[in-house]
C-alpha positions in Angstrom: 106.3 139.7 106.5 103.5 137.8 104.7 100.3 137.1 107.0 100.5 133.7 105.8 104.7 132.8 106.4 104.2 131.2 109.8 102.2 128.7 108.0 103.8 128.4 105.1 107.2 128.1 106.7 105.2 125.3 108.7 103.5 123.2 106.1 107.0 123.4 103.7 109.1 121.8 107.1 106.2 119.6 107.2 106.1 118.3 103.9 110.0 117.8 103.5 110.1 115.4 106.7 108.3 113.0 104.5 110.7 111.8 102.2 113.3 112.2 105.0 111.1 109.4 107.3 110.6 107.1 104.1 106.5 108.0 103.7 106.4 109.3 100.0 108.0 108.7 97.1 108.1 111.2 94.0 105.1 113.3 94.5 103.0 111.5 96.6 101.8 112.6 99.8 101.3 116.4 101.0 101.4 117.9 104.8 99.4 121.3 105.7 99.4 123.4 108.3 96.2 126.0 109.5 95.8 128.9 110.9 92.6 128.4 112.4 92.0 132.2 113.4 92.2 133.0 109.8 90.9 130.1 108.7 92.9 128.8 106.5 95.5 126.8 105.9 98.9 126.3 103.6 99.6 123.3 101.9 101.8 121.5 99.5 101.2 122.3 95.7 100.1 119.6 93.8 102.3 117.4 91.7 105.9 119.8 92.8 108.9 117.5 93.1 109.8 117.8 97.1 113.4 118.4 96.2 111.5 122.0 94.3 109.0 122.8 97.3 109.9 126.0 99.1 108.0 128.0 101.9 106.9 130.4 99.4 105.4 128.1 96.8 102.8 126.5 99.8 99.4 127.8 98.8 96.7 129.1 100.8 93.4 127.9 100.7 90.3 128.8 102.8 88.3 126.1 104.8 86.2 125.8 102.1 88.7 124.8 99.6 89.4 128.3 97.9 92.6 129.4 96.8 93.2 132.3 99.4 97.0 133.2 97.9 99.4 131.2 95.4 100.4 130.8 91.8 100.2 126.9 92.2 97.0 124.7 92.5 97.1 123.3 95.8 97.4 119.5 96.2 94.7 117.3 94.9 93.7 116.5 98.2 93.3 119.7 99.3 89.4 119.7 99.6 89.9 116.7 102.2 92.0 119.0 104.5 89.5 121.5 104.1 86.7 119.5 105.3 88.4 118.2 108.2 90.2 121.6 109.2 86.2 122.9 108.7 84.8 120.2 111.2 87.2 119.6 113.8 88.1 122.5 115.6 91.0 121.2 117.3 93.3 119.9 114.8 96.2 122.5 113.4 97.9 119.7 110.7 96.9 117.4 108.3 99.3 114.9 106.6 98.2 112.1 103.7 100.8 109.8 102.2 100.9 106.7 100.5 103.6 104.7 102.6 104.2 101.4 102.4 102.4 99.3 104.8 99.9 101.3 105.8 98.4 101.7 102.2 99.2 97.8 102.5 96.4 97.7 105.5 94.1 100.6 103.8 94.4 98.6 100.3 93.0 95.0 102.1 90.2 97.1 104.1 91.1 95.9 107.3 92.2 98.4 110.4 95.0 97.4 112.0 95.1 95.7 115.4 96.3 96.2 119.0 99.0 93.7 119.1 101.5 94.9 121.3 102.9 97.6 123.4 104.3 100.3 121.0 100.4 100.5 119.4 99.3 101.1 122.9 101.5 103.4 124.0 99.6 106.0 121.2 96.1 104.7 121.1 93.9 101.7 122.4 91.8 101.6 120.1 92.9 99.2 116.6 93.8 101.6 113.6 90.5 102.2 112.2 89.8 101.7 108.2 86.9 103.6 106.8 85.2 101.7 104.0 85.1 102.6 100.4 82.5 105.1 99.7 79.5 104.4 97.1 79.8 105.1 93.7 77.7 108.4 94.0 79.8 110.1 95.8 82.8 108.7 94.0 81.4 110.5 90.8 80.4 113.4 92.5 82.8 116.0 94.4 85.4 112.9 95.5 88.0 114.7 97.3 85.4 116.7 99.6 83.7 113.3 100.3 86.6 111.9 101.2 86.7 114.1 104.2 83.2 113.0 105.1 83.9 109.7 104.6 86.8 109.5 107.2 84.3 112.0 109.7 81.5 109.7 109.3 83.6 106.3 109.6 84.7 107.4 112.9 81.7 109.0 114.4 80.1 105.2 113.4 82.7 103.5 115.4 82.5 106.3 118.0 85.6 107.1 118.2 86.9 110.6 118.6 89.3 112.4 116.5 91.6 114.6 119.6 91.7 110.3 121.2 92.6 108.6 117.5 94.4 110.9 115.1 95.4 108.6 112.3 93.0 106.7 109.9 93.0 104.2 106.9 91.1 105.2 103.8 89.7 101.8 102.3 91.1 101.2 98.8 93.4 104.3 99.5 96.1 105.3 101.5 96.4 106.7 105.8 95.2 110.0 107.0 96.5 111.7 110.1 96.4 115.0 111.8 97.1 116.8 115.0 97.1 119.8 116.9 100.3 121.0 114.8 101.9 120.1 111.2 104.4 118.3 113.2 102.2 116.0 115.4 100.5 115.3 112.1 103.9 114.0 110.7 104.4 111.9 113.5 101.9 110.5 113.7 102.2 109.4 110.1 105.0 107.7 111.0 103.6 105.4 113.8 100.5 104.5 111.5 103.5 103.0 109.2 105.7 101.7 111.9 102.6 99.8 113.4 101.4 98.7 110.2 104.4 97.1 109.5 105.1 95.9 113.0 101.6 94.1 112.4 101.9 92.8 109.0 105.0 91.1 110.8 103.0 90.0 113.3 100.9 88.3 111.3 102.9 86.6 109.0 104.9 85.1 111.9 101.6 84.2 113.8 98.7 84.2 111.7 96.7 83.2 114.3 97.7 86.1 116.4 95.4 87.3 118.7 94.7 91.1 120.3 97.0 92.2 123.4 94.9 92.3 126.4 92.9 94.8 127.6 94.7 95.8 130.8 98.3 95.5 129.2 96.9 97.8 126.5 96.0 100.4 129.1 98.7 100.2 131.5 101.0 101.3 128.0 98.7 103.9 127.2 98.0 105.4 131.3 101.8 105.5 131.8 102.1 107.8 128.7 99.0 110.0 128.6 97.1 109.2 131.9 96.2 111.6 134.9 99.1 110.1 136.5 101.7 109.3 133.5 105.4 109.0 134.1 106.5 108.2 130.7 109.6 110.9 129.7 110.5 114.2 132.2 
């Protein structure tokens, strides 16, 4: 067996539940999955129809954004991954797609709000969106930026990635991650279902205003709090 088929096997299940939840379309998008005593990590090769994608065409690239193993070039965003794989120790998957609403939110630079209990029950904080970067670095080494741009945005706001494990890219499209590949994906599913629950929101109220505090963290005690009793 290949050193690297655990996460290759993980990042190809990874990357086919996207067009199976409705968060890609065509080629867009890509999932990976580390192995963070190797460091290093497998990931979806760029521009490969998802109907072609197998375990064994995921490439392997380093923490530094080096092909480790692979015939393919690794996904376009791949030196993104590799930054945040690099500098947060305690993620295991990374997912980037371009779904619809939450590219929506990304694309008017605006992070999406607490408005009701099924944002709460993941995070209290709003969705953040990290601002476009300066023209610099977008000439320079943009992918690898990128990955500095949404560690920097969130150390500003001071919010922590193991409490807030999704993020808008201004101008772009939503990161998440997690401890696995498929934490990752699902969370890249809530950042679309609350983006759209939101844009709702706001077209049915416009002057819609935050949920309050102690309703927001009621939702999210019951679920993650010292003394949760959400599920068995």
């Amino acid at each position: 067996m290949n050193q690297y088929q655990e996460i290759r096997e993980k990042a190809y299940a990874a990357n086919m539940q996207l067009p199976k939840l409705g968060l890609v379309l065509f080629t867009f998008g890509n999932a990976s999955a580390a192995d963070r005593e190797k460091q290093v990590f497998a990931i979806k090769p760029s521009g490969v129809p998802y109907e072609e994608l197998s375990p064994e065409n995921m490439v392997i690239v380093d923490f530094d954004g080096n092909t480790i193993e692979g015939d393919l070039r690794p996904s376009s965003d791949t030196k993104t991954h590799a930054v945040l794989y690099k500098y947060w120790e305690n993620i295991g998957g990374i997912v980037h797609t371009h779904s619809t609403y939450g590219t929506a939110w990304a694309q008017s630079l605006k992070p999406i709000p607490v408005y009701g209990t099924t944002h709460a029950d993941h995070t209290t904080a709003p969705i953040p969106c990290a601002p476009p970067m300066s023209d610099e670095k977008i000439k320079g080494n943009y992918e690898y930026e990128t990955g500095f741009q949404i560690i920097d945005h969130l150390k500003e706001q001071g919010i922590s990635y193991t409490d807030v494990e999704m993020i808008l890219v201004g101008n772009h499209a939503p990161f998440t991650w997690g401890k696995t590949a498929d934490k990752a994906v699902y969370n890249s599913a809530v950042v679309e279902e609350l983006a759209k629950m939101a844009f709702l929101t706001e077209q049915i109220r416009p002057d819609v205003r935050p949920m309050k505090d102690a309703l927001i963290q009621k939702h999210y005690e019951r679920k993650h709090g010292v003394d949760s009793y959400y599920g068995q």
